[in-house]
N, C-alpha and C positions, 0 to 999 in steps of 0.2 A: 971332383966336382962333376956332376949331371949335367949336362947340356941338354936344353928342350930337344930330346927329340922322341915325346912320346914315350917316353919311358917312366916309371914308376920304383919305390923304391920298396916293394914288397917282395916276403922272400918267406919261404914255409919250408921248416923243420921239420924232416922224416927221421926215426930212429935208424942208423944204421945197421942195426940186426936185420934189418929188412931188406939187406942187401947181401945179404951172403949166400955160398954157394949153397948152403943147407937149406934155408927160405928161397930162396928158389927152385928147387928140384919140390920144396912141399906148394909154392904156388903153381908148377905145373904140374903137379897131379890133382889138383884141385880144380883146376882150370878144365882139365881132359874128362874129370869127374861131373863136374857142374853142365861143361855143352851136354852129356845124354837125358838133359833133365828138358822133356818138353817147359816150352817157357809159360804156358797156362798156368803151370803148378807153382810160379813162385808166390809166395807170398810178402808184402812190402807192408811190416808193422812200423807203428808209430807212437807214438807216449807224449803226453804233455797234462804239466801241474797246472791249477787253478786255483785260487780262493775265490771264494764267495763274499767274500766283503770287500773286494777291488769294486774301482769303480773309476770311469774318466776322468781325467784329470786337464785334459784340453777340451775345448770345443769351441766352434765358429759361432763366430755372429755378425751382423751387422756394424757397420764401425761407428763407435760411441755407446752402445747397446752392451748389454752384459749380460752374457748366457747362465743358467742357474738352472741346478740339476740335482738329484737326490740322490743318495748313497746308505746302503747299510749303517746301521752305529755297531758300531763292534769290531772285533776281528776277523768274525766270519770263519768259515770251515774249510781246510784243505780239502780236493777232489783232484784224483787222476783220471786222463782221458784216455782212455787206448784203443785205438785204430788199426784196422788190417785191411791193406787192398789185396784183390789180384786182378791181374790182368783178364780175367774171365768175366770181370766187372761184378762179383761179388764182393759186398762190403760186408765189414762187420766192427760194430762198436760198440762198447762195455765202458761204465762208468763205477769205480770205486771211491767208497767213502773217505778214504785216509791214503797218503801221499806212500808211491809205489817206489820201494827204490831200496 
């Protein structure tokens, strides 16, 4: 039994291969390999699905008042997002017609 004292009962699973001595000797070379990389060059990609026939499904109002809103009829088209930062603050973003994966 937990006693209040700020504690939580969450707890996250790592593969234990990831702890061997072989993964480790390949995370410190990797490690030693990555610091000579000026950090302007990294690039931080991104990906996220859409449809196009989504549409709210909450919304605020007034109390006693009833919000009403329009939406697509149909099912609408899957589209992928994908994004790429870098630290040099160029962006770049690309839109596909059909789900990326």
């Amino acid at each position: 039994m937990i006693i209040r004292a700020d504690l939580t009962l969450k707890k996250t699973f790592r593969a234990q291969k990831n702890y061997t001595e072989k993964h480790k000797v390949k995370r410190g070379r990797f490690e030693s390999e990555i610091s000579q990389v000026a950090t302007n060059r990294y690039v931080y990609p991104d990906e996220a699905p859409s449809n196009l026939g989504m549409g709210r499904s909450h919304a605020r109002s007034p109390r006693g008042k009833r919000q009403y809103s329009q939406r697509p009829a149909g099912q609408g088209s899957n589209i992928s997002i994908v994004g790429a930062v870098r630290l040099d603050e160029k962006f770049l973003i690309h839109l596909f017609d059909s789900p990326i994966g």
